[in-house]
C-alpha positions as CSV (number, residue, x, y, z in Angstrom):
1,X,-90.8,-2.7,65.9
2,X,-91.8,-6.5,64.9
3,X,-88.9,-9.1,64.9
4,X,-89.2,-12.1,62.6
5,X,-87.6,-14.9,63.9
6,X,-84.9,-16.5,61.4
7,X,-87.1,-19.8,59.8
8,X,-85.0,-23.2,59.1
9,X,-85.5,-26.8,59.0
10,X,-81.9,-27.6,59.8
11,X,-81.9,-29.7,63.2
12,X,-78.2,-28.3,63.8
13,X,-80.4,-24.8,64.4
14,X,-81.9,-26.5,67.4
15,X,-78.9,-28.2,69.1
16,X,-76.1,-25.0,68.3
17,X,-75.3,-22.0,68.8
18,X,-76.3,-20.1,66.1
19,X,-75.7,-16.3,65.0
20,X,-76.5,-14.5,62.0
21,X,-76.0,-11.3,60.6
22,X,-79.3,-8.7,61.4
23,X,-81.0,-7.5,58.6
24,X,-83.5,-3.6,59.5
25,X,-86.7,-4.4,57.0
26,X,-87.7,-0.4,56.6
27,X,-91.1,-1.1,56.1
28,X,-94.2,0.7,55.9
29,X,-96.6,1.0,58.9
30,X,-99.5,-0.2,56.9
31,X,-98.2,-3.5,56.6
32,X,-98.7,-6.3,58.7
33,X,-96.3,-9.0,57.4
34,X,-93.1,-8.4,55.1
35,X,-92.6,-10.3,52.4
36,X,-88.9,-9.0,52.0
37,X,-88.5,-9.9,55.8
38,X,-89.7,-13.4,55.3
39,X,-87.5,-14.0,52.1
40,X,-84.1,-13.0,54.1
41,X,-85.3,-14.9,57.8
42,X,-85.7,-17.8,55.3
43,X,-82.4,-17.1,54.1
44,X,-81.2,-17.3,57.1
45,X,-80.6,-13.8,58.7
46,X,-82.1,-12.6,61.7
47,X,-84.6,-10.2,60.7
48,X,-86.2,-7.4,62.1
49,X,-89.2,-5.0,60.9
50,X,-88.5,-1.4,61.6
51,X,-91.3,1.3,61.0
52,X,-89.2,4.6,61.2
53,X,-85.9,6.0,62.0
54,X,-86.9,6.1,65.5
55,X,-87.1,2.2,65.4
56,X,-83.7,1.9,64.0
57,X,-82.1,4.8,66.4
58,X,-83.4,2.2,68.8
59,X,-81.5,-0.8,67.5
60,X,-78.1,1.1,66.6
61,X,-78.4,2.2,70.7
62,X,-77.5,-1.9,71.1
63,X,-76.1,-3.1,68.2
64,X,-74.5,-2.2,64.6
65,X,-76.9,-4.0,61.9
66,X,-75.5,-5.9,59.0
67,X,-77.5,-3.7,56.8
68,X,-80.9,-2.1,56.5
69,X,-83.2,-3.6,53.2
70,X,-86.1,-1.3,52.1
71,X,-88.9,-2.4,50.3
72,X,-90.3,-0.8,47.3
73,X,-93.4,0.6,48.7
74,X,-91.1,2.6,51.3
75,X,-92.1,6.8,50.8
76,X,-88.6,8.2,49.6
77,X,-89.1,10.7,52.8
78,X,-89.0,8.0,55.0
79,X,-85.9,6.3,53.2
80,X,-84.2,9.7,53.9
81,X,-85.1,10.0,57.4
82,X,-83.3,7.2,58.3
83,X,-80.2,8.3,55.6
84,X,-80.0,11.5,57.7
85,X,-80.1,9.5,60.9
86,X,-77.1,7.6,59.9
87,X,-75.4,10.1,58.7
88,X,-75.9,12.0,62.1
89,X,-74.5,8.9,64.3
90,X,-71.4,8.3,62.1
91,X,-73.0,4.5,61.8
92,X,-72.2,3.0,59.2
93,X,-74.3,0.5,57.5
94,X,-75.3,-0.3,54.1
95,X,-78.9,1.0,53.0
96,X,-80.0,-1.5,50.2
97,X,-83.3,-1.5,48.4
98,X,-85.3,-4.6,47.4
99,X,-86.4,-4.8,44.1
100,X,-88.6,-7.1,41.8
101,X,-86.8,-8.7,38.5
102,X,-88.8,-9.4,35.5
103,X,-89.9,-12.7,36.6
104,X,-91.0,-12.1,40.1
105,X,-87.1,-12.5,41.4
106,X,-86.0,-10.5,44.5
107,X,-82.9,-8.4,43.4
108,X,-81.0,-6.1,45.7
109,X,-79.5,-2.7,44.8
110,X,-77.4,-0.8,47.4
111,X,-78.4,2.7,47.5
112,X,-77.5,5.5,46.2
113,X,-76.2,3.0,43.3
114,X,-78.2,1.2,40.7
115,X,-76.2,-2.2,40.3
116,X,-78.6,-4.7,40.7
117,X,-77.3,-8.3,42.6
118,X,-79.2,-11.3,43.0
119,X,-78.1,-11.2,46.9
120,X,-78.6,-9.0,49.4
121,X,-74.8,-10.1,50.8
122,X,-73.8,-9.4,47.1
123,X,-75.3,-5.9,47.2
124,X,-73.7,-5.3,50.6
125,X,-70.7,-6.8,49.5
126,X,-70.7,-4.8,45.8
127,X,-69.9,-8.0,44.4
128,X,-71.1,-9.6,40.8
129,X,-69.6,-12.9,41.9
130,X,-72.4,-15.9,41.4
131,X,-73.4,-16.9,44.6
132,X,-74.4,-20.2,45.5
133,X,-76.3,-19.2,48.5
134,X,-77.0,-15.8,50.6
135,X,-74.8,-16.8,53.5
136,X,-71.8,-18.6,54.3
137,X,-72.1,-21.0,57.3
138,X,-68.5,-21.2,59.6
139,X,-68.4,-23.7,61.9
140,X,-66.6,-22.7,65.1
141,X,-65.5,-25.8,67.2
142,X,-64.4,-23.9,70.3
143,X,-64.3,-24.3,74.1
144,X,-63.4,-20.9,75.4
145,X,-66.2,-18.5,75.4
146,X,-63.8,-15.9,75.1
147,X,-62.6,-17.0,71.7
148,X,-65.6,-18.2,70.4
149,X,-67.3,-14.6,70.8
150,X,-64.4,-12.9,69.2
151,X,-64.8,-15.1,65.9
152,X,-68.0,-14.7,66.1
153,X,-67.9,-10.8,66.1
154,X,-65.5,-11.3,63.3
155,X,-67.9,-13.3,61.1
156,X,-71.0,-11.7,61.5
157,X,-69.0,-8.6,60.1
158,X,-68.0,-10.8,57.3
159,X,-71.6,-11.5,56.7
160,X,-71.3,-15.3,57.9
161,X,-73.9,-17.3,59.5
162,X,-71.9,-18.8,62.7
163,X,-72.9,-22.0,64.9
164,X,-71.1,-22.8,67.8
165,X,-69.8,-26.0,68.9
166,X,-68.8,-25.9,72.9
167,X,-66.2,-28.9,72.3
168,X,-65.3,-31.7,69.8
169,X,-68.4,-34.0,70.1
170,X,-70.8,-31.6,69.1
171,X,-69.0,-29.8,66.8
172,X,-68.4,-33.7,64.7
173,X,-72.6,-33.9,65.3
174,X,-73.0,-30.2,64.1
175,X,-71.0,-30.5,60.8
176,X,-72.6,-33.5,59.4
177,X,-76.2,-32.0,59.9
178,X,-75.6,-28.4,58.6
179,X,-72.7,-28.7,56.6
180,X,-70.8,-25.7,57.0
181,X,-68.7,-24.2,53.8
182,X,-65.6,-23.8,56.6
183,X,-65.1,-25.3,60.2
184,X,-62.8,-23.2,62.6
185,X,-61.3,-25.8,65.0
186,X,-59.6,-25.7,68.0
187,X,-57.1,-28.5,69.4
188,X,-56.9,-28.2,72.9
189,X,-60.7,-29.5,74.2
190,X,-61.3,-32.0,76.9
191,X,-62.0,-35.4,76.1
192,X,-63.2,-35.0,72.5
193,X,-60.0,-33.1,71.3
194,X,-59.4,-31.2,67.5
195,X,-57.4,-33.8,66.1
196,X,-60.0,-36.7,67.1
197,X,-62.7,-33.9,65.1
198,X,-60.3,-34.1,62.0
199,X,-59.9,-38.0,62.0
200,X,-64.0,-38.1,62.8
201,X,-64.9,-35.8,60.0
202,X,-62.8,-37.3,57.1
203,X,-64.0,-40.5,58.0
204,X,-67.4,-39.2,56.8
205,X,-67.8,-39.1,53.2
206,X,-70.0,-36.2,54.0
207,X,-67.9,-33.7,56.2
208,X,-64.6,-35.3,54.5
209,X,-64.9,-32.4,51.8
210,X,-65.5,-29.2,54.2
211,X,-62.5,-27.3,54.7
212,X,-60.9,-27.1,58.2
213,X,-58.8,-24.2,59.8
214,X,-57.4,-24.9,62.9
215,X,-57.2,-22.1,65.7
216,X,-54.5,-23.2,68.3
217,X,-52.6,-22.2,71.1
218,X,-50.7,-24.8,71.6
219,X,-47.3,-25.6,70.0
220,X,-47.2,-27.9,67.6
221,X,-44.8,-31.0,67.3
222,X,-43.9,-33.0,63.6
223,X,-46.0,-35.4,64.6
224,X,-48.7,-33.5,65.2
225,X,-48.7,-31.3,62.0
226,X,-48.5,-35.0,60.4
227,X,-52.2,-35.6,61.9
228,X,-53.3,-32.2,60.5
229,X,-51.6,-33.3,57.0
230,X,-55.4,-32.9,55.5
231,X,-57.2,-29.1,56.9
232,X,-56.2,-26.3,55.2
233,X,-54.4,-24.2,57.9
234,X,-52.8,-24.0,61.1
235,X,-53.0,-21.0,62.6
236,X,-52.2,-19.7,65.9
237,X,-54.3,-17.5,68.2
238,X,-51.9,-15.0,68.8
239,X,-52.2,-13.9,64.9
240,X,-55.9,-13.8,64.6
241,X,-55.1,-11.6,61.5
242,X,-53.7,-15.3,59.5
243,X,-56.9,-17.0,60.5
244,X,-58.8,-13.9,59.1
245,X,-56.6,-14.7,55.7
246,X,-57.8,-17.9,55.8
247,X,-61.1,-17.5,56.2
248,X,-61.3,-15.0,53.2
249,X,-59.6,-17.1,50.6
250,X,-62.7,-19.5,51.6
251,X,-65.7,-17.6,52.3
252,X,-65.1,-14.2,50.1
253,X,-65.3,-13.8,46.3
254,X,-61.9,-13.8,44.7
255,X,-62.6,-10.2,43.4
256,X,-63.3,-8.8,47.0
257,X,-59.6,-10.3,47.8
258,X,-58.2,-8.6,45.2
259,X,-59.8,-5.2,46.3
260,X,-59.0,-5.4,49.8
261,X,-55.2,-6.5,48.7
């Protein structure tokens, strides 16, 4: 099995905590370097090259893949040894084929359908929505390792990119340099708390925009949801199921809300 590591020139990818979803590249034996691999590492999953349904047995003995992409040139036998070793382990994970458009475009169908999509989280996802980009970066702004894990579990499931901020400074540092589509925010953080991250990142032009749930366990007073007049929620971490809400009407296609309602 060859890994390809997930490629970026975004400085935050140095300085966070960074986790993507992982993407199986079935590929054949023969060759050396994926082109399919390379396209989704750029895209920003982590990548691996598997050469049989041994190699992914392997990986689903530590971990549950986002989804498994197979190139064209992959022998239909091979494609149904790993179906049949799926099937086998109860595993479920979305088999999706990588195609070539008309003008050299990657396009991504998830097997045994035909519906083409332009992204591989679109194929995964069965959704036509235009997509802006392959992945959705959250933000998580969170001191408790605990917690921070558990949204992170939660995302990756969701097909997010996650980088993790340890407490308020770097989380402020983090947002302006990769610009996250959603920041998950907690308050209570030693000397850089949440609500000196909200006043810090409207006072930037740049991170001003970027919506921001907050994750508390603290209670709230007027005066405080006063300082918080400008993120879109306040949740509470006893109900991670309302900051699971939240985080869909941002990062999901409408139509996959409506589906799931």
């Amino acid at each position: 099995m060859m890994a390809a590591t997930p490629a970026t020139h975004d400085t935050a990818f140095f300085e966070g905590d960074v986790i993507a979803p992982l993407v199986l590249v079935l590929t054949p034996p023969a060759i050396t370097e994926s082109v399919v691999a390379r396209y989704l590492s750029d895209a920003g999953y982590a990548v691996a090259c598997v050469r049989s349904s041994e190699d992914v047995s392997n990986v689903l003995n530590t971990v549950t893949p986002f989804a498994i992409a197979v190139a064209e040139s992959v022998p239909h036998d091979d494609i149904a040894m790993v179906v049949h070793l799926l099937q086998s382990r109860g595993a479920q994970v979305p088999i999706v084929r990588v195609l070539r458009g008309p003008t050299g475009q990657m396009l991504f169908s998830q097997m045994p359908e035909r519906q083409e999509y332009p992204c591989l989280n679109n194929a995964v996802r069965k959704s036509l929505s235009p997509a802006t980009s392959e992945l959705k970066t959250v933000l998580v702004i969170e001191d408790d390792d605990s917690m921070s894990q558990l949204l992170t579990n939660v995302l990756i499931e969701h097909g997010c990119r996650v980088v993790r901020a340890p407490h308020g400074r770097r989380g402020v540092r983090l947002a302006g340099v990769c610009m996250p589509d959603v920041i998950v925010l907690d308050l209570r953080m030693p000397e850089f708390d949440g609500f000196k991250v909200v006043d810090s990142l409207r006072a930037d032009p740049r991170t001003a925009p970027i919506p921001v749930v907050v994750h508390t366990g603290i209670a709230l007073t007027e005066d405080d949801h006063a300082r918080l007049a400008t993120v879109r929620a306040v949740t509470i971490k006893s109900d991670v199921a309302a900051l699971l809400q939240q985080l869909d009407e941002i990062v999901r296609p409408p139509e996959l809300l409506e589906e799931a309602s």
